[in-house]
N, C-alpha and C positions, 0 to 999 in steps of 0.2 A: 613264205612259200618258196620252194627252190625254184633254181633254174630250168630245173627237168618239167615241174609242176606248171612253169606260167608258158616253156612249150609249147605242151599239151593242152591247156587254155587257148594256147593261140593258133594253135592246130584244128580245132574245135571251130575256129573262128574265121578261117582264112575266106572266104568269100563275104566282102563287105554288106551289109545290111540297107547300104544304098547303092545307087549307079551314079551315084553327083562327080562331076569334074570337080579342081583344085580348086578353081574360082569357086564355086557355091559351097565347098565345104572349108574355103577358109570365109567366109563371111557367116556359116553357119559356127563354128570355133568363136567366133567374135562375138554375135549374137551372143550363143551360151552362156560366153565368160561374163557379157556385158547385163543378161539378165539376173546372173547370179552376185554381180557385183550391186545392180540395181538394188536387189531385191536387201541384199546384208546392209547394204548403205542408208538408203531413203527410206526405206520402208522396216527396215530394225528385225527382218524376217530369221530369225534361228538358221545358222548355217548349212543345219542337217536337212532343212524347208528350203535353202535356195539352192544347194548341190541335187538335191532331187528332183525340182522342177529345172534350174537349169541345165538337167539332164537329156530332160525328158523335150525341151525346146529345141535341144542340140540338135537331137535325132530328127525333129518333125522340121527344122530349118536345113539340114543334110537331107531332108525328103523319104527318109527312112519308113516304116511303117508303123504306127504306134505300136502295135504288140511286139514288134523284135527291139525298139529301144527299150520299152519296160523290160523284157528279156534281159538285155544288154546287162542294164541297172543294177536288174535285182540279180546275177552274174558276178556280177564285178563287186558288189556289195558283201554278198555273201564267201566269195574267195576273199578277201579285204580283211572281214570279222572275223574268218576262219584264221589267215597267216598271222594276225599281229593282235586279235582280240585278247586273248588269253597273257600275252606277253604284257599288253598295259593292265589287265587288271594286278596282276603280278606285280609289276612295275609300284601301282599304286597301293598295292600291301604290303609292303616293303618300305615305302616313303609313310605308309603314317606309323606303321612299328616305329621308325626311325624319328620319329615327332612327336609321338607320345608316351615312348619309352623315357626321352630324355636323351636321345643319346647323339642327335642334332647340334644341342646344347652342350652335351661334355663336349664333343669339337671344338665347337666356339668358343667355350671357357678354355681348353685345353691348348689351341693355338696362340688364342687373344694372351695368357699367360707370363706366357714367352715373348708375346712380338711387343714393340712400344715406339714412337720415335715415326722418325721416316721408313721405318717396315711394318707402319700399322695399313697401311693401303696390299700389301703385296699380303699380308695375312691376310683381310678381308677377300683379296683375290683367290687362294688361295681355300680358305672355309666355303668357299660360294662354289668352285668347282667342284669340293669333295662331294659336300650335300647336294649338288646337283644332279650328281650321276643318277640316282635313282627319283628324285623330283620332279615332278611338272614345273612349270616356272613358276605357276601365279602360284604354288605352295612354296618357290623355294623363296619367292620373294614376302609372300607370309611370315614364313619362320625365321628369317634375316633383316627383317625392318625393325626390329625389339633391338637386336644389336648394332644395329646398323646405327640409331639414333641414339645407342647408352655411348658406344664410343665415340661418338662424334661431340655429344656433351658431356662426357665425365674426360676427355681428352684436348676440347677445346678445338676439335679437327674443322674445317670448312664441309658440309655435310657430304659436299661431291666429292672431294679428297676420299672419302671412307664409301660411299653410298655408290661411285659408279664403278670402283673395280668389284666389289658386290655382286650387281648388275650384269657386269659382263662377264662373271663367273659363271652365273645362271644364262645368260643366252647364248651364248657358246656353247655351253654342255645340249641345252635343248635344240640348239639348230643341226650340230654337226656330230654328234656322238650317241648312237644307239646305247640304251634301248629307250629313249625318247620316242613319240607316236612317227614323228614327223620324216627322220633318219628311218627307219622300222620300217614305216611306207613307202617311200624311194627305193630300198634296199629289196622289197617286192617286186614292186611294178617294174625295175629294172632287170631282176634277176640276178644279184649282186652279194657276193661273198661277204655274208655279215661281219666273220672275222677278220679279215682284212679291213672292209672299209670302217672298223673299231678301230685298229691300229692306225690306219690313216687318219683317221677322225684324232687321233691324240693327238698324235705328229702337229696337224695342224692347228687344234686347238690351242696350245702351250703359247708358242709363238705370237695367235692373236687375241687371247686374253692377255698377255702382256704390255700389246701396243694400245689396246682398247680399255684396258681397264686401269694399273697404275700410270699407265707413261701419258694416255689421255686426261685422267683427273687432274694432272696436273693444269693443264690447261684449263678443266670445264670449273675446276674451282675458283680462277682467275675470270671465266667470262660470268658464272653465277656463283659470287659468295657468298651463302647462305650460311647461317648456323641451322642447325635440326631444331625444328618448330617447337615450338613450347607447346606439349600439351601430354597428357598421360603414353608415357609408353605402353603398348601393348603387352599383357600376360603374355608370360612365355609357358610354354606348356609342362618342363620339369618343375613351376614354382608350385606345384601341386604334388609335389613326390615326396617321399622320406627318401629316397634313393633314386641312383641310375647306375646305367649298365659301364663298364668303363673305357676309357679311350680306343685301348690298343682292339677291346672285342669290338667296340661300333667301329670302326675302321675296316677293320678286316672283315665284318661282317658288308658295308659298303662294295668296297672293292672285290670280293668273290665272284658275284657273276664276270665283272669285266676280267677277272684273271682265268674261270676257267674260259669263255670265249677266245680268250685272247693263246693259250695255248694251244684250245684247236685248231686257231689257222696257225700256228709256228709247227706243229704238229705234223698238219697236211703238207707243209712246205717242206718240214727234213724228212721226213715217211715216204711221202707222195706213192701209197701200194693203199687204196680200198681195203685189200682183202685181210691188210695187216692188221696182227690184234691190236697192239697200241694206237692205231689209227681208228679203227671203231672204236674202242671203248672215248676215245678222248673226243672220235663223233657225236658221241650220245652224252658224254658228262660237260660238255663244250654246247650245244645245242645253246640256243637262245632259254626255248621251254625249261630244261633240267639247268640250267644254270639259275638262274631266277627262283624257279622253284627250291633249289637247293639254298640258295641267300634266304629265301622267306623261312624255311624249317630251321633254317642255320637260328636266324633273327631271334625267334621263339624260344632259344636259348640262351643265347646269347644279349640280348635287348629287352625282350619282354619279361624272362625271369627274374632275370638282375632287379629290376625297375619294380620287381613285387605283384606283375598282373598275375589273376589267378586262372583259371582256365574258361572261367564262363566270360570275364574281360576280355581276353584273347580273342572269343569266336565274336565278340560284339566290334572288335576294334575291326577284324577281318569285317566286317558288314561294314563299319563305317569309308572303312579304306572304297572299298568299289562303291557306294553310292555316289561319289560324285563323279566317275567316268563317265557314267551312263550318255552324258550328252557329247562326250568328248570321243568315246565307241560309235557311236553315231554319225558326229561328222567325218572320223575314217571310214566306217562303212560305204556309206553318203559319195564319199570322197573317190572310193574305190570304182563305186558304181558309175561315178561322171569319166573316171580313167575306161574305164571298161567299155561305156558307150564312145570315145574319143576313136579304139583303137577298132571295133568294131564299125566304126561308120569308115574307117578307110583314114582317119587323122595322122595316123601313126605313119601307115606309109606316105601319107602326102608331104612328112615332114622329111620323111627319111628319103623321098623322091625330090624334093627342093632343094634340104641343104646338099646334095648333090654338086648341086649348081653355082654354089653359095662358100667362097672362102674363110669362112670363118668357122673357128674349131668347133667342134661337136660341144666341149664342154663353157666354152664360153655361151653359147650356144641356148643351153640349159638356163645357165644363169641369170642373164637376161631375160628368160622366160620366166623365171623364180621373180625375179625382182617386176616384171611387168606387172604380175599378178600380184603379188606382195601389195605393193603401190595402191593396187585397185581395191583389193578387198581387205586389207588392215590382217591378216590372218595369216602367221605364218605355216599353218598347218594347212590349209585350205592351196599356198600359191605352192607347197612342198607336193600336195598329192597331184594339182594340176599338170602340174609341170613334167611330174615321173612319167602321169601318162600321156605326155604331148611326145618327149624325146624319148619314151622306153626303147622305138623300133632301134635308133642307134647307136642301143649299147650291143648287137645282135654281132657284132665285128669285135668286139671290145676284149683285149685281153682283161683277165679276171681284176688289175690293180687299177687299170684305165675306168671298167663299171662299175668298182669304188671309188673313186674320183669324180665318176658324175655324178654320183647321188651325192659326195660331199658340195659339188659345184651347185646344186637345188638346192642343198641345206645352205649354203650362204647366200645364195641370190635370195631367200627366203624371209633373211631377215632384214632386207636393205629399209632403212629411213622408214622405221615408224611412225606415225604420223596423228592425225585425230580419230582416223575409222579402226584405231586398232584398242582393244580393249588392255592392252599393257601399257600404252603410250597412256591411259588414264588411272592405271591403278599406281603409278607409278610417281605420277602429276599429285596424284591425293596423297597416298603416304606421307610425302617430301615435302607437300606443302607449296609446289611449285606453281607460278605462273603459265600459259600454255606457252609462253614466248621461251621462258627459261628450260622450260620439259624438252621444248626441240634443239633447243642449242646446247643441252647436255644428252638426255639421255636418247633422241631421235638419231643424233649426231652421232654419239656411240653405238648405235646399232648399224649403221653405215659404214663404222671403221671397220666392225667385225665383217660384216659383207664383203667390202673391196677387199679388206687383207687377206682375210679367206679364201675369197676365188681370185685373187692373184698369187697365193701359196699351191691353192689345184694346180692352175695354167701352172706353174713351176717344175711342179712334182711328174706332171705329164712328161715333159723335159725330159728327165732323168729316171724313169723307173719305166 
């Protein structure tokens, strides 16, 4: 959704849906988060079941009316699945071209190749960002655990050695770098130049998969020295091919969408004239949608022909690819709808009415709010959408680099110190073969480096740009 678009949503909106002071609508905010944390934690309730009833508590604890919080909801919901729906199913038809074409795999063989020695850590870093860009985690960490455990045992490596710059190739990419669900939602609900905060998002990422991923393994291999368990590696998805697509085309196929995004804002920055042709057309082949879209038809030539699928494979693998968003479309919908009811009960300004008052930066601010909910609900997509819609009112001031900056400061408070209630802290623990004591002092641990480094790289850049 543009800038113009969440406006006019909020134009739509401007007389609050309750009459509550600050006192009952921050103990009603606390309530909500506290039922929705309930209900994820103790009670094991589907995401998309605690974002909608602790929506709907929010409202009747703000003293709202129940028909304008359901209002609110299905609102906020529906704009939500509208901005960014279409972009994850994309997203995820493009990540399983990219996994069952084989061409995941040429990467990995084709970097692994080359690297050996003390630059086997920095190429696993390195393979885990590329295939990350278009990845959810739990698939990037799918498709990287077959390799993850061959080098570790055909090289003798310590499994953290190799297994957490992996790891932090993949969380990085999904906390701080669109077109991940979570970046994609903040860059909404804030109203925030997707272009830019891509480029920003790189900036910072580079820097803190390097602290987190090679330069920390060395340490977590020393606090847990593990070899890679003994037991059947996982099929890998091209051991079923007579073929694959090759290096330079799955690469370049990868990298398309972020290159044309990334020139529409370099575009708008040396153009800056609307009405100029070169600046529309590079609006519309730049877009999120026609970017995406153009990588997935790219793909199709490039990945799936190569790889031998025939055309009726093709439209089955598109089915396969969006069947498993369905619940992950949901809890951003969901997610949208608990933002929508926040801003709508008067939240938005209460916060933007406080921090007022309140020395501490807007974007730290965020953070903080990332990480408090992170902590509580295990979910970083859950404390990413919370948060956009707690601080959106104060990116209303915000130059265009600064409202990239906040969503990247939500995308790192997002991922702070995973813990037991998060469903990657155990896919993660199982793989590896870990301990729950070892899983926190390696991979909890790492996901904390990326947090702090992260939102102490924002606070940074705030500084100077």
């Amino acid at each position: 959704m543009t800038r113009l678009s969440v406006e006019m949503l909020a134009a739509d909106t401007v007389e609050p849906i309750t009459s509550a002071g600050h006192a009952q609508l921050g103990i009603a905010v606390l309530a909500g988060i506290a039922v929705i944390v309930l209900l994820i934690t103790q009670f094991k309730l589907h995401a998309f079941l605690a974002l909608t009833i602790g929506s709907l508590a929010l409202g009747a604890f703000a003293g709202a009316p129940l028909d304008k919080a359901i209002a609110s909801f299905t609102t906020g919901l529906g704009a939500t699945v509208a901005g960014v729906g279409v972009l994850i199913a994309l997203g995820a038809i493009l990540g399983k071209m990219l996994a069952d074409s084989g061409g995941a795999d040429q990467i990995v063989d084709t970097i692994l190749a080359k690297a050996g020695g003390r630059s086997m850590p920095w190429a696993m870093v390195l393979i885990a960002s590329v295939i990350g860009l278009p990845l959810f985690f739990e698939v990037g960490v799918v498709l990287l655990i077959p390799v993850v455990l061959m080098v570790a045992k055909r090289g003798n490596y310590s499994l953290m050695r190799i297994g957490i710059p992996a790891l932090a190739g993949l969380s990085v990419m999904h906390g701080l770098v669109p077109p991940h669900p979570g970046p994609l939602v903040a860059i909404d609900a804030v109203g925030a130049n997707l272009g830019v905060t891509l480029a920003l998002g790189v900036l910072i990422a580079i820097p803190t998969v390097v602290v987190a991923g090679p330069l920390f393994s060395r340490v977590a291999a020393r606090w847990v020295d593990v070899p890679a368990p003994d037991r059947m590696i996982p099929q890998r998805p091209s051991e079923d091919l007579e073929k694959r697509p090759g290096f330079g085309a799955t690469l370049a196929t990868i990298l398309l969408p972020v290159v044309l995004m990334l020139s529409k804002a370099l575009v708008d920055i040396v153009v800056d004239d609307p009405e100029h042709t070169v600046q529309r057309v590079f609006d519309v082949v730049g877009s999120p949608l026609i970017a995406l879209l153009t990588a997935v038809l790219v793909g199709i030539f490039t990945l799936l022909r190569p790889a031998g699928f025939a055309k009726d494979r093709i439209s089955g693998l598109v089915e396969k690819g969006l069947a498993p968003i369905a619940g992950i479309l949901l809890i951003v919908g969901a997610g949208g709808g608990f933002k929508q009811t926040l801003i709508d009960c008067g939240v938005g300004q209460m916060v933007l009415d406080i921090s007022k008052d309140w020395s501490i930066p807007a974007l730290l601010l965020a953070w903080l709010i990332a990480v408090t909910i992170r902590l509580a609900t295990g979910s970083a997509t859950v404390a990413t959408i919370s948060a956009a819609g707690l601080v959106a009112p104060l990116a209303a001031d915000m130059s265009t680099t600064h409202t990239a900056l906040l969503v990247l400061a939500i995308g790192a408070g997002s991922l702070f110190f995973s813990h037991v209630n998060d469903a990657g802290f155990w896919l993660v623990k199982e793989y590896f073969g870990l301990t729950v004591g070892q899983n926190i002092k390696t991979w909890s641990v790492m996901e904390t480096i990326i947090s702090v480094v992260a939102g102490g790289l924002v606070l940074l850049l705030s500084l100077v740009i």
